[in-house]
Structure formats: C-alpha cells, structure tokens
DRENBA-832351 format. One record per residue (C-alpha): residue number from 0; chain; z, y, x. Coordinates in steps of 0.2 Angstrom, whole numbers, always signed. Layout:
BEGIN
+-----+---+-------+-------+-------+
|   k | c |    up | north |  east |
+-----+---+-------+-------+-------+
| NUM | A |     Z |     Y |     X |
...
+-----+---+-------+-------+-------+
***
This chain:
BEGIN
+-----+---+-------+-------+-------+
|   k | c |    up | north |  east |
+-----+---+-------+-------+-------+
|   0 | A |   +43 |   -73 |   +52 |
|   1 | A |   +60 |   -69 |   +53 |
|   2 | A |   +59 |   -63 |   +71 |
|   3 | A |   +43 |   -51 |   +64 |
|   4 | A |   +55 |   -44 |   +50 |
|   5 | A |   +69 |   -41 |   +64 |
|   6 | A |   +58 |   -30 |   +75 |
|   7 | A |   +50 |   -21 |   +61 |
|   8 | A |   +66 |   -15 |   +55 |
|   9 | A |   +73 |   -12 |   +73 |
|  10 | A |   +57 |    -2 |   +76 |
|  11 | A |   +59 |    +8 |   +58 |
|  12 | A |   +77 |   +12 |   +61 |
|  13 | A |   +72 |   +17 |   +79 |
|  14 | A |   +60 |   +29 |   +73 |
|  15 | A |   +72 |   +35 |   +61 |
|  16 | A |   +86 |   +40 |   +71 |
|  17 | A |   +69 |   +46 |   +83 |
|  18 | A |   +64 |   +56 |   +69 |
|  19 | A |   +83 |   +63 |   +65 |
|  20 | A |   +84 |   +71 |   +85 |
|  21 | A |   +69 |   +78 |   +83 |
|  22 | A |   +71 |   +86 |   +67 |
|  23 | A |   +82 |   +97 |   +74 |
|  24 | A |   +71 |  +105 |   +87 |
|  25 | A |   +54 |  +102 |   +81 |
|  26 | A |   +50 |   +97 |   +63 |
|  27 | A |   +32 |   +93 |   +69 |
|  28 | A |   +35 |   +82 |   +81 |
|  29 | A |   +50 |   +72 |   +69 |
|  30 | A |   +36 |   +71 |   +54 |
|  31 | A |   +20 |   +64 |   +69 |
|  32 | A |   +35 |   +52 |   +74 |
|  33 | A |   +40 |   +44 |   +55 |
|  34 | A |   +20 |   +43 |   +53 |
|  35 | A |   +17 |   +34 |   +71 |
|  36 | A |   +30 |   +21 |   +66 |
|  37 | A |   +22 |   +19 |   +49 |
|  38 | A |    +4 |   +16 |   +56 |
|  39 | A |   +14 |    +3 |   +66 |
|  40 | A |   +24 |    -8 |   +52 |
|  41 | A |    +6 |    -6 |   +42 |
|  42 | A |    -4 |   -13 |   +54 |
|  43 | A |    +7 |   -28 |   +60 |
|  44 | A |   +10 |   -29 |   +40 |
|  45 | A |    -8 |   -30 |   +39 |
|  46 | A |   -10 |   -45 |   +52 |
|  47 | A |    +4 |   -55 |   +46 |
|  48 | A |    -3 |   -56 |   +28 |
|  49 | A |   -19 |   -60 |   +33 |
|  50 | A |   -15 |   -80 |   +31 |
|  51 | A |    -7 |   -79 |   +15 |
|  52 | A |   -23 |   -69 |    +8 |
|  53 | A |   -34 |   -81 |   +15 |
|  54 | A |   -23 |   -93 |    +6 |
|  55 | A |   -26 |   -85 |   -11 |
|  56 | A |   -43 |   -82 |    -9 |
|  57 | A |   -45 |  -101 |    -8 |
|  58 | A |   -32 |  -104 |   -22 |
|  59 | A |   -42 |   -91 |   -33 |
|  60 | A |   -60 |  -100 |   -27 |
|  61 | A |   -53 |  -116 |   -37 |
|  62 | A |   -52 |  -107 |   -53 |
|  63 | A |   -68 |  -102 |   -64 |
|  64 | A |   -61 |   -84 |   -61 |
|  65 | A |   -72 |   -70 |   -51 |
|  66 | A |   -67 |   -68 |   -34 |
|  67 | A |   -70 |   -49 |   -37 |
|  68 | A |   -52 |   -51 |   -48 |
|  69 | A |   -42 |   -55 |   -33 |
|  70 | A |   -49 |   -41 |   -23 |
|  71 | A |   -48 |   -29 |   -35 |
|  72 | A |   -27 |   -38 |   -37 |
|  73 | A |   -26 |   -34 |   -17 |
|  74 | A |   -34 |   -17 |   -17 |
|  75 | A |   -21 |   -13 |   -32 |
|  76 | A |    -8 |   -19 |   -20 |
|  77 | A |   -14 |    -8 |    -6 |
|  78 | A |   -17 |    +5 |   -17 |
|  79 | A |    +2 |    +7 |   -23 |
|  80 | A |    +9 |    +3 |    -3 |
|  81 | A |    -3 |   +18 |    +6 |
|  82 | A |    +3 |   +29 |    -9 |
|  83 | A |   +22 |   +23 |   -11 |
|  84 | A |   +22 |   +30 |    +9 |
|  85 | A |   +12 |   +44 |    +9 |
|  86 | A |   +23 |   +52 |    -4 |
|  87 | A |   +39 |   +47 |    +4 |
|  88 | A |   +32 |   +54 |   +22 |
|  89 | A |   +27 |   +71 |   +13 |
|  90 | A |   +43 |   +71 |    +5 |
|  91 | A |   +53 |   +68 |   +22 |
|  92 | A |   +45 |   +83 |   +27 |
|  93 | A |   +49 |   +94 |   +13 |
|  94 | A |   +33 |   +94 |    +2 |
|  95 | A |   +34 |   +89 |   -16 |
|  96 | A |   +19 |   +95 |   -20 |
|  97 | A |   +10 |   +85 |    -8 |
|  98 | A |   +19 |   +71 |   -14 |
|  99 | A |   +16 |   +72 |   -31 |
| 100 | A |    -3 |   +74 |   -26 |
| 101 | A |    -2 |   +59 |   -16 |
| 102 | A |    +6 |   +48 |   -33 |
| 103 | A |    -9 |   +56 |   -43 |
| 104 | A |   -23 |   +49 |   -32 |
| 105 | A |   -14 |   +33 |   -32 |
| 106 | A |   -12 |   +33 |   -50 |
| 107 | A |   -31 |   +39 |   -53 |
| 108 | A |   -37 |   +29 |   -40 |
| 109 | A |   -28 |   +12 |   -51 |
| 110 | A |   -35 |   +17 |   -67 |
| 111 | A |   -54 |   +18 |   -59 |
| 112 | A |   -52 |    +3 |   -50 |
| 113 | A |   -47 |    -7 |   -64 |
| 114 | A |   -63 |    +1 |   -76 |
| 115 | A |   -73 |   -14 |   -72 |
| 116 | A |   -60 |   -27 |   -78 |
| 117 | A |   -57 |   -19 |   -93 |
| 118 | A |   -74 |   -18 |   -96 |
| 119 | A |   -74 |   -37 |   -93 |
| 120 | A |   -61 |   -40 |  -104 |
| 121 | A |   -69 |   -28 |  -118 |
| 122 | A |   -82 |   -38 |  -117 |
| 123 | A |   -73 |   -54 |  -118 |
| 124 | A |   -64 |   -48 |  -133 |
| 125 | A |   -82 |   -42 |  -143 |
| 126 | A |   -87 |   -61 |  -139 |
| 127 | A |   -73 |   -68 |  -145 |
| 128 | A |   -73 |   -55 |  -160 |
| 129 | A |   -93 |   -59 |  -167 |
+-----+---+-------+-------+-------+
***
C-alpha cells in the first residue's frame, strides 16, 4: 500500500510540474494534462478500494440493515470525491463559475440520493410515534 501511495503522489507531482510548463505555452494542453493524471489516481483509487468495499459489504450483510444503506454511503462518498475534483480542475483553469456549478450538482445530487433514507427514517419515526 505504501509503495501505491508513493507512486500516486510521484505521478500527481509529475503532472503538476507537467501542468506548470505547459501553462505557459498552451493553457489547453496544461488543463487535458491535470485531468489525464486525475483519471489515472481515480482509477487506480478505484481498484485499490475494491477489497476494503467488499469487506464492508460483508460487514454490513451481518447486520439487519438494508444493503441499499451501504450503497447509497459509497455513492455519497463518490459523490463528494468526483465533485471535490471537478471544481478544483475547473478552478485550476480559471473558471469559478464552472466550479461552483460543479459543487451544486454534487450538493443536489446528495440531497436526492439520500430522499429514500429519509423516507425510511420518516417512516421509522411515524411507527415509533403511533
């Protein structure tokens, strides 16, 4: 693991300093560059968390919880990671506004994936409640 975490941060800073020299001949090329490298770190990410996901998904199967809970926990992960580093690519390039569209959808996109839980736990309380 700690050999993964060394070459994803030599690969960031050399995409950085990659990103850096071509900033200042083609601001295109320096923005395709950041986002190649953050496609990268994502996908190994991706395949180096698969284990410790399967790990809770068994953990959570031994509870009397819904299985759709830990999904929803993971996409709400995901949700937050993907938006975190859109905003921060669009603001490397100089566009706030995208940015801050970008943080909206995330924000939106947690509120309408968390409607059924709190439908669950509306109903929960109404039980509880009668």
């Amino acid at each position: 693991m700690t050999g993964d975490t060394v070459s994803a941060a030599a690969l960031c800073i050399i995409g950085a300093v990659t990103a850096v020299l071509l900033k200042q001949y083609c601001r295109e090329q320096a923005v395709l560059s950041t986002i190649s490298v953050c496609v990268m770190v994502t996908a190994a990410v991706l395949y180096s968390i698969a284990p410790a996901v399967e790990k809770l998904e068994y953990l959570f199967s031994q509870t009397n919880l819904d299985n759709e809970y830990l999904r929803s926990l993971l996409k709400a992960v995901g949700i937050c990671y993907m938006t975190g580093i859109a905003a921060d690519i669009c603001r490397d390039s100089g566009e706030q506004a995208l940015a801050s569209a970008a943080e909206l959808w995330g924000r939106i996109s947690l509120v309408l994936l968390t409607l059924p839980m709190i439908d669950s736990l509306l109903a929960l309380i109404t039980g509880v409640i009668s």
